[in-house]
N, C-alpha and C positions, 0 to 999 in steps of 0.2 A: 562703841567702836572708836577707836584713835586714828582720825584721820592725818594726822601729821601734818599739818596747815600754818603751825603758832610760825610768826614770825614771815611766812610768804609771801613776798609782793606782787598784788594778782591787780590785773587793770581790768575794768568791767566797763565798754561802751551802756549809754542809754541808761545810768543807774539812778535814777533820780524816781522812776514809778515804776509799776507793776510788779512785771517780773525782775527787771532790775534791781530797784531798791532793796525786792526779797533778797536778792544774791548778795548786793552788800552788807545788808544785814546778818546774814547767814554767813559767809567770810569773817565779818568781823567778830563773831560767836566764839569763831572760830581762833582768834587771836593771829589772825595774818592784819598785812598792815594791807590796805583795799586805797586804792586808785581809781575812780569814775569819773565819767563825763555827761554833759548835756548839752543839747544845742542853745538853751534855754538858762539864760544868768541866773533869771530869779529863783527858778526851780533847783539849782546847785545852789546857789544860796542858802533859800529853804532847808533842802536836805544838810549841811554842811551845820550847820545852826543844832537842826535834828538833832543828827548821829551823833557830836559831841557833845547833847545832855545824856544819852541814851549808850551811849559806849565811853564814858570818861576815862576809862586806861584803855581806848583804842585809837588806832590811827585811819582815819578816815581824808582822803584829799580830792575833793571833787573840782572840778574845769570845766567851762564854757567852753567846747567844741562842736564844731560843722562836723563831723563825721566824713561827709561827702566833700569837702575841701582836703585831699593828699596833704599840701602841706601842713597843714595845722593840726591833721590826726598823727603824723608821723612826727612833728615836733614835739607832741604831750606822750606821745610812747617814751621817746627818747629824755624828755624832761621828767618823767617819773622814774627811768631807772636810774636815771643821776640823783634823783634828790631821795631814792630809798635804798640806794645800792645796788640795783638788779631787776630783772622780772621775772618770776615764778611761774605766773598763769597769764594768761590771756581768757577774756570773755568774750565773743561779738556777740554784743546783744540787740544793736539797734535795728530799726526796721523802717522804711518807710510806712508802711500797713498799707499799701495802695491795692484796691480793687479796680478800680475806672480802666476799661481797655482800649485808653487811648496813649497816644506815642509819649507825651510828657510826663504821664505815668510809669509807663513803663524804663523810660530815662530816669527819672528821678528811685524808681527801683531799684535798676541795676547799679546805679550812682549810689548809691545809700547802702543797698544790702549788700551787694556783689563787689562793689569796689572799696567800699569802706570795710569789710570784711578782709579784702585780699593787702589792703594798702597796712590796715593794723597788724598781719601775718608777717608783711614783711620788713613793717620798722621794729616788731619786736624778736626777729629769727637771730640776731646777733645777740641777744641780751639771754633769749631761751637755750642758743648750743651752749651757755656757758654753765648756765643752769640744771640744765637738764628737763624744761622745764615742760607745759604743754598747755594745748589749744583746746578750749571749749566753742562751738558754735552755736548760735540757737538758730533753731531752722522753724518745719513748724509741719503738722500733719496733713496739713496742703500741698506741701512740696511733695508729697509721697499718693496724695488722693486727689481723684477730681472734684471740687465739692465746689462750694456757693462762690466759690473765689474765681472762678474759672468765667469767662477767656481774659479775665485781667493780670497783670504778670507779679503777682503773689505766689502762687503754687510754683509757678516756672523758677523763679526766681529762686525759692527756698527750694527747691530742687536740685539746683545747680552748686546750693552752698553746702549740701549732703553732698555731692560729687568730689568738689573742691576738696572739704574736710578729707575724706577716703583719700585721695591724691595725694594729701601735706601727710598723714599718716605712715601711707607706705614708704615713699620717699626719704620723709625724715626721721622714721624708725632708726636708720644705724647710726645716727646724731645721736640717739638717744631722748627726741621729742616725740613726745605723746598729741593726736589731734582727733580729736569725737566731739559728735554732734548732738544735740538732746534736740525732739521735736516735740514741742507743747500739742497738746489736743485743746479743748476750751477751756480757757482759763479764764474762772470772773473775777472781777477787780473792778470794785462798784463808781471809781473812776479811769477806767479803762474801755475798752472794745464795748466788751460784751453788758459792760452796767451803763452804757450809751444805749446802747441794739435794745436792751431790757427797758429803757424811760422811750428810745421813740419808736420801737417798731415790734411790740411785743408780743404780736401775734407771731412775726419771726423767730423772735429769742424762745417763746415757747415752742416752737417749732426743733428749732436749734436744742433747746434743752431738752426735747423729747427723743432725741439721736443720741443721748448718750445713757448706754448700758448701766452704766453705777447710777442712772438718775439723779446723775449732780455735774458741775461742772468743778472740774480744779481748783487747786487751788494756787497762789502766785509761790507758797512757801514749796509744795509740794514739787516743783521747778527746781527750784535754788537746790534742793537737797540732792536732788539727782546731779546736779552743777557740782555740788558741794563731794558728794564720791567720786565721781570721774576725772578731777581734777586732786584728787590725795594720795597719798602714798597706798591706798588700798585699791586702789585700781591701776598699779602700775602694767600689767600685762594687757591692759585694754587700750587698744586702739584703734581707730579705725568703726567704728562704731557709731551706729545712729540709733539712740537709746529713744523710744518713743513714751514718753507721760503722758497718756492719754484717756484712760479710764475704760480701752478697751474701745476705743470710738473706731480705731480704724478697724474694717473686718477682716480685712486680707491678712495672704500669709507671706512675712518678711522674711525672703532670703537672703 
């Protein structure tokens, strides 16, 4: 299938692990030119080293970014569409991943997910009407279930960014911008979440791994791809959409 992506300037918060990385890797397959960040130098570093032995006729440009500092995420929107021409896609991928239900948690949630989501939406809405272009978010099957996350403001949080998306959707539908949300169910990534939960609390994780119906958990590529349609020219009639990758983990019925 010909996703239509060659040549795309798509920015991807958090692209340096997991799910991230997949995505840029998956983009860059793709021959769009991919724009990511991290809060973390050495880890862009790293990656930036990577993906140019690994994609040598791709264009790969990663940046140390706070997410959660306004300024600094809306200057790297703005200094990517200068230095590639435009913006195509947008990703929010980052997360704080906060469980503890206390108030600095929950600050630094809605700081990180909530506002660095809303802040990337709207330094790249001038660059996307020109475009035509659209909004990816990653949320997460918490924000739809009450599960082991709860009363910590993870689920609330990734709740609110499934809200948000549907809002940017309908609104900026006659713009001609697209905005849907993919929520991961558990996804292993043997230095991520869950291959942490797997080395120190494994009576958990086998707990955790025995809730889901396929008897496996995700996988980080199996993300990106779903990322990878909803943001191509094959899914232009979709919007508004909170696509669930999950393996069948939530049971409920999604209206």
């Amino acid at each position: 299938m010909h996703l239509g992506l060659e040549k795309k300037v798509v920015l991807i918060t958090g692209g340096t692990k997991g799910i991230g990385r997949s995505m840029v890797q998956a983009f860059l397959k793709e021959g769009a030119i991919v724009h990511f960040c991290s809060r973390t130098k050495n880890d862009v570093d790293t990656a930036n080293e990577s993906l140019a032995k690994d994609f040598p006729d791709g264009k790969a440009i990663g940046a140390a970014i706070d997410v959660s500092d306004q300024s600094q995420l809306t200057e790297w929107v703005n200094s990517c569409a200068k230095e590639s021409g435009g913006v195509d896609v947008i990703v929010a991928n980052v997360s704080a991943l906060a469980i503890a239900n206390t108030p600095e948690r929950w600050q630094a949630t809605f700081q990180t997910d909530m506002m660095g989501t809303y802040t990337m939406v709207q330094a790249a809405l001038p660059h996307l009407e020109k475009t035509k272009g659209n909004i990816v978010t990653i949320s997460s099957v918490s924000g739809r279930e009450i599960d082991f996350t709860a009363q910590g403001p993870y689920g609330a949080i990734k709740a609110a960014l499934v809200h948000y998306t549907s809002q940017l959707a309908h609104t900026l539908a006659p713009k001609g911008i697209r905005a849907n949300t993919v929520s991961p169910g558990n996804i292993y990534i043997a230095d991520g979440v869950w291959g942490n939960i797997e080395r120190d609390t494994p009576d958990f994780f086998k707990k955790q791994m025995e809730a889901n119906p396929m008897g496996r958990m995700g996988k980080p590529e199996e993300i990106a791809d779903a990322v990878l349609f909803l943001a191509s020219e094959r899914a232009t009639f979709i919007s508004g959409t909170n696509l669930l990758v999950d393996g069948s983990l939530c049971s409920g019925v999604q209206l």
